[in-house]
Legacy VTK file of the C-alpha trace (Angstrom):
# vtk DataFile Version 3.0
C-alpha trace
ASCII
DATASET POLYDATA
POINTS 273 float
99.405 112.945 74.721
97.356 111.157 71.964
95.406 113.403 70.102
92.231 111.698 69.027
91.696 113.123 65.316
89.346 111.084 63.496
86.172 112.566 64.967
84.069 114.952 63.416
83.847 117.681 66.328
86.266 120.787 66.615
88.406 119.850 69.151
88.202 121.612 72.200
91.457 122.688 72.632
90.632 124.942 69.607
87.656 126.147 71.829
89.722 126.692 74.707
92.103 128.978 72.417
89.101 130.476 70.584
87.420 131.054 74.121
90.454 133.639 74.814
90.492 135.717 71.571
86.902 137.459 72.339
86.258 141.058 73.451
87.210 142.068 77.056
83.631 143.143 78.599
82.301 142.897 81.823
80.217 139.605 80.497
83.394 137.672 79.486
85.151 138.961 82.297
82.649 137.031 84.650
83.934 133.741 85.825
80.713 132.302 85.033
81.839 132.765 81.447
84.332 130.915 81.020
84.528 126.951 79.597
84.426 124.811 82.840
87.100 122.768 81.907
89.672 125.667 81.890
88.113 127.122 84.675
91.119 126.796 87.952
88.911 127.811 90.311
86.010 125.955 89.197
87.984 123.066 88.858
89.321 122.824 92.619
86.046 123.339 94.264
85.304 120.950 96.995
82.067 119.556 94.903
84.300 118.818 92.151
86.768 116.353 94.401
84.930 113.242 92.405
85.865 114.670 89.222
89.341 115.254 90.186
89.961 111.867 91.919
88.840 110.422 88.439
91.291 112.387 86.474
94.429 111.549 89.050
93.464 107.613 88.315
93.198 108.167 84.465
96.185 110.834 83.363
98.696 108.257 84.286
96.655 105.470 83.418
96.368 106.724 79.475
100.257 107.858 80.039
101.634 104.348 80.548
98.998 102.789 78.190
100.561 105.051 75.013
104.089 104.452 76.440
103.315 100.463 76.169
104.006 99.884 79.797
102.648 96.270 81.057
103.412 95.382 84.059
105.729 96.910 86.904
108.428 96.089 89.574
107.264 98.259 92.580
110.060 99.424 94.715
108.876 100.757 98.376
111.762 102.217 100.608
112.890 105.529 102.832
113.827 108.630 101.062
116.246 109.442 104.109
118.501 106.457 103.475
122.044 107.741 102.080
123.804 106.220 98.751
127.574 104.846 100.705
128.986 107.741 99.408
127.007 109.979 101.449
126.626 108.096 104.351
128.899 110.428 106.476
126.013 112.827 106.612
123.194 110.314 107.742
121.164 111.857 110.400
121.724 108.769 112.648
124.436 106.021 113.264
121.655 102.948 112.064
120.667 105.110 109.212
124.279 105.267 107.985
124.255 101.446 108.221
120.933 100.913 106.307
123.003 102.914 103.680
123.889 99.041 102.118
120.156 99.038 100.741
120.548 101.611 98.614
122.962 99.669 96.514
121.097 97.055 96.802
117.935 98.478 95.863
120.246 100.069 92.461
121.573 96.185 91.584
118.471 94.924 91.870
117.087 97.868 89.725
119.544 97.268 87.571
119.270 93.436 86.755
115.539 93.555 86.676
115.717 96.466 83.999
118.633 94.443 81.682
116.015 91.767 81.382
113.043 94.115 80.555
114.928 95.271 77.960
115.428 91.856 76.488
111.619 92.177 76.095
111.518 96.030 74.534
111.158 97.524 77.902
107.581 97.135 78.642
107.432 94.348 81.053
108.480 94.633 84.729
109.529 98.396 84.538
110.843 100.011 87.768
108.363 101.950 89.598
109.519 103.830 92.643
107.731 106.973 94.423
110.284 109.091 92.698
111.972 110.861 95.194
115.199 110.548 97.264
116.498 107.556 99.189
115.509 103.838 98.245
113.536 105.196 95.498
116.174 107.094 93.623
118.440 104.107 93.789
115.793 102.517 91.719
115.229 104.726 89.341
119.560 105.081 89.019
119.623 101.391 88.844
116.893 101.189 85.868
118.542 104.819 84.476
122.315 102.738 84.383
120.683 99.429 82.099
118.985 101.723 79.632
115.857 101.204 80.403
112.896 103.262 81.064
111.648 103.472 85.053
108.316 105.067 86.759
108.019 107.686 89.590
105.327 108.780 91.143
105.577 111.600 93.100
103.265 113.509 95.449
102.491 116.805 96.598
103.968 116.984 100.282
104.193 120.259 102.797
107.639 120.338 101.609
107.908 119.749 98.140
110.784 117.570 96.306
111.925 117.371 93.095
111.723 114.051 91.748
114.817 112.311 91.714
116.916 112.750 88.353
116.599 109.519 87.409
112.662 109.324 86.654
112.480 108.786 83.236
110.145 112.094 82.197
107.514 111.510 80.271
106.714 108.569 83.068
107.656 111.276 85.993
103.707 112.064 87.600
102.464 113.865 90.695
99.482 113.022 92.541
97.185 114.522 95.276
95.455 111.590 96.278
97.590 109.259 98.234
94.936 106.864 97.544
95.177 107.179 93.569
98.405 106.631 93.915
98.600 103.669 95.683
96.475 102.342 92.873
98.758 103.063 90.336
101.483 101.313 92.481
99.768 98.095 92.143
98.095 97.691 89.204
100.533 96.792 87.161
102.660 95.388 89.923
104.411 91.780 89.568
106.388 92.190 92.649
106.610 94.296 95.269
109.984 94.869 96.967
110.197 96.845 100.402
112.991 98.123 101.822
113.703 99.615 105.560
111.265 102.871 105.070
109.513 104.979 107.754
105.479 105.489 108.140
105.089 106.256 104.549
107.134 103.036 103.344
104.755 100.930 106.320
101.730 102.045 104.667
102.246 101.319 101.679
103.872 97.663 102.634
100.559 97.190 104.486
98.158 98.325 102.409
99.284 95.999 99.694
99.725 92.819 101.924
96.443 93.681 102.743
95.180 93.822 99.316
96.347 90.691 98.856
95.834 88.540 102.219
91.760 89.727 101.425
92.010 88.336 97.892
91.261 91.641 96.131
94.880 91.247 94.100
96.471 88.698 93.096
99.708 86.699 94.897
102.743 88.127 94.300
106.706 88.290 95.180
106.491 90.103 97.978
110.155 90.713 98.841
111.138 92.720 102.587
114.982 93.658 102.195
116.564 93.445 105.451
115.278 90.744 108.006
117.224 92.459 110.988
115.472 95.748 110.781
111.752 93.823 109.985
111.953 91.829 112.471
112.965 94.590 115.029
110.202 96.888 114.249
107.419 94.330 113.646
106.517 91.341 115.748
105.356 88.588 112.344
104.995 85.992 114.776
103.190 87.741 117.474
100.757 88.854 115.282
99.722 85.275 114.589
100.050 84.249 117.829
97.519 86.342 118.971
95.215 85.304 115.970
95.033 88.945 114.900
96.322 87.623 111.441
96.670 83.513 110.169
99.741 81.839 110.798
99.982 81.370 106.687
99.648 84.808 106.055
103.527 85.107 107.032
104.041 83.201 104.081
102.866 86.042 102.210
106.370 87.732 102.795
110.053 86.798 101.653
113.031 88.076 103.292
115.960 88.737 101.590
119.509 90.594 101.993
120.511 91.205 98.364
119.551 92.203 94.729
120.975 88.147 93.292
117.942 86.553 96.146
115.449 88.675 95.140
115.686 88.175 91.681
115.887 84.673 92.210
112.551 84.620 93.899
111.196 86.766 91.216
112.558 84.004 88.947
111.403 81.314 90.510
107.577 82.156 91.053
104.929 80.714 89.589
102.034 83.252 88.541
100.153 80.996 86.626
99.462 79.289 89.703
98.968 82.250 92.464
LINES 1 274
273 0 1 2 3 4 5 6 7 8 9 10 11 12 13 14 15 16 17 18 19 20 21 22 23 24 25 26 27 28 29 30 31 32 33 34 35 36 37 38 39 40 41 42 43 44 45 46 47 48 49 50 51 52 53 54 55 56 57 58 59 60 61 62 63 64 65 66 67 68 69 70 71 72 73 74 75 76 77 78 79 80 81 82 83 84 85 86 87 88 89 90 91 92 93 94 95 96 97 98 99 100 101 102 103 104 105 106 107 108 109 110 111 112 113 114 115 116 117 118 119 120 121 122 123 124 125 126 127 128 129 130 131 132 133 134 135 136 137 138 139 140 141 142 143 144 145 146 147 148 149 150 151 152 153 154 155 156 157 158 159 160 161 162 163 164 165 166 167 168 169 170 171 172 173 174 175 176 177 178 179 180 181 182 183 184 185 186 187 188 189 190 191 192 193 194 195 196 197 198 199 200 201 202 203 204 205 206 207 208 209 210 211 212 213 214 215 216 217 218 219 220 221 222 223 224 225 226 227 228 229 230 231 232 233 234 235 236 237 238 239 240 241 242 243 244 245 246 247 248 249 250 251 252 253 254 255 256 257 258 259 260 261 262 263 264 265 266 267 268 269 270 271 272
């Protein structure tokens, strides 16, 4: 972490160290004693959710700013869905067929990290919720061009690793679904969704929405896998029955493989979106 040294204050992690070095009394013992911002207990009370909402949004927001990180690739998909080799053990027939995305989502991870490198790495890095499935293909695929890739993990009732991919230093954990959501698309230049369950479908909605209200800008917004879309989501009937605009279908692409969506990726014109 950047260590701001040109100011003329003692810094406080010397406080924080100094703060622990004192004599053991029943007035230091007190948790009213201690320096608030060391304070656990302090820190997690309910009144203090504002403050901790605030630092979720900023560690990794400082993180990727030091680490020269631009703009991002965002990769949505299932963390049940098997790499080929493993498909034998795939909970379900159709998820041992959906195991095709995984390579797909590692090619694709792959390509679009060769040609950040061509621009030092900083510009469309792979960012992926770091865990298993889809999003450690992506992270594999960015891991096998050399590059550098994002994960962003959260705290879930039953806790994974991240995947072993992540690059480290950009591996981060969140509470707040809602932070992290935000640091899925603020850097985003594409968004690329794969065949996911409810936490892949909020995220692809929550974005379209984002961006069918105007409060981000147009982007690739790439659905791998028409088949399994269009069996689980009705597009047309939704405009149909005027609950969305018939040209907000043209929001989405469809694709099948890693060589169409970087062509659409390729082919876009931000300066005019």
């Amino acid at each position: 972490m950047k260590d701001d040294t040109t100011h003329s204050f003692r810094h406080s992690r010397e406080d924080a160290q100094t703060a622990k070095n004192i004599p053991d009394t029943p007035q230091t013992r007190a948790p009213a004693y201690r320096l608030a911002y060391t304070d656990v207990d302090f820190m997690l009370r309910d009144e203090l959710r504002p403050v901790r909402l605030q630092l979720e949004l900023l560690k990794p927001q400082l993180i990727m700013d030091e680490r020269g990180i631009e703009s991002t690739i965002v990769m949505f998909g299932g963390a049940r869905i098997p790499a080929p080799e493993n498909k034998a053990s795939a909970k379900t027939e159709y998820l041992a067929e959906l195991s095709g995305y995984y390579e797909e989502a590692r090619s694709f991870a792959r390509a679009m990290t060769e040609r950040s490198m061509q621009e030092y790495g900083r510009e469309n890095v792979i960012c992926t919720g770091g865990g298993p499935g889809v999003m450690e293909a992506g992270n594999r695929g960015a891991h096998e061009a050399g590059g550098q890739s994002i994960g962003l993990n959260i705290v879930l009732p039953h806790e994974q690793a991240p995947n072993e991919f992540v690059t480290p230093d950009l591996t981060f954990n969140f509470h707040y679904f809602a932070i992290r959501k935000m640091h899925f698309l603020m850097r985003a230049r594409a968004v690329c969704v794969f065949p996911g369950g409810f936490g892949t479908l909020d995220e692809m909605f929550e974005a379209l929405t984002l961006i069918q209200t105007g409060r981000m800008s147009k982007i690739p917004f790439i659905l791998f896998g028409r088949k399994f879309w269009e069996e689980i989501i009705n597009w047309d009937r939704l405009a149909e029955a005027g609950t969305i605009s018939p040209e907000d279908l043209e929001l989405v692409s469809f694709v099948e493989t890693a060589k169409d969506a970087v062509a659409i990726i390729d082919g876009w014109d931000y300066d005019n979106c």
